[in-house]
C-alpha positions, -999 to +999 in steps of 0.1 A: +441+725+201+450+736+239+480+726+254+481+729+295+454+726+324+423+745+311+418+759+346+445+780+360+444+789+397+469+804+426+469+785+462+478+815+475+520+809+466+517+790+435+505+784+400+491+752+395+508+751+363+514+767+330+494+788+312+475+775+286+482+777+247+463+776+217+483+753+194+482+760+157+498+743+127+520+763+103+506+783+078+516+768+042+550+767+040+563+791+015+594+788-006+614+814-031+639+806-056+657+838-065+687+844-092+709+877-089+689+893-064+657+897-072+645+873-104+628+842-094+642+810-107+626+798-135+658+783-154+694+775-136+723+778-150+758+766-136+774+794-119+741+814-115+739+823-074+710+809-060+692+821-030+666+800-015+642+814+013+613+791+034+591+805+057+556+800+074+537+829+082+518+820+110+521+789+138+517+783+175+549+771+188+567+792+160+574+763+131+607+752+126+623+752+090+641+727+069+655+730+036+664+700+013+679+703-023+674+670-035+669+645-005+697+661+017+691+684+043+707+717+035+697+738+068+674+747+094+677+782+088+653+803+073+673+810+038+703+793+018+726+803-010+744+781-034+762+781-065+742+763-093+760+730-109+755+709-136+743+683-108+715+706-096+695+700-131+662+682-122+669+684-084+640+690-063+644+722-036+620+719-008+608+739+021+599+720+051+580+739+085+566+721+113+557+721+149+536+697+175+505+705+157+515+699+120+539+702+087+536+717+059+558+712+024+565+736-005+588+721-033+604+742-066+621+717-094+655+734-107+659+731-143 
């Protein structure tokens, strides 16, 4: 997808506009649960620090990022620690990227 005029020409003192882009969708969203550093999550336990990281490799305008434990929106930054709870059990973590062009979802249940 192209976003712009597909010509581009100078009157002599201007630009007839901007320079066009080739829109792309994010690349699958990726998402990491990690305990203690470096084990990914498998089983949570209350207390255990989580770390949670989302990213999209690849996207044209750069994707944004969302994360949601559960149905609430945590952050729009790219990672997001917590300390596990009895209330996390069963929760849903999810990684979120989009941009004009498309979205793409990665989830992880906590057990």
């Amino acid at each position: 997808l192209m976003e712009g005029s597909s010509m581009l020409y100078c009157d002599g003192s201007n630009w007839n506009g901007t320079v066009p882009s080739c829109l792309v969708a994010p690349s699958r969203a990726e998402l990491q649960v990690i305990l203690s550093g470096s084990q990914t999550a498998t089983f949570v336990q209350p207390g255990d620090p989580v770390l949670v990281t989302c990213q999209a490799s690849s996207g044209n305008p750069v994707p944004q990022l969302e994360i949601y434990i559960g149905e609430e929106y945590v952050t729009n930054s790219s990672s997001f620690s917590f300390e596990a709870s009895v209330e996390d059990n069963g929760k849903e973590i999810k990684c979120v990227t989009h941009n004009k062009v498309g979205r793409s979802e990665a989830t992880h249940s906590l057990k």
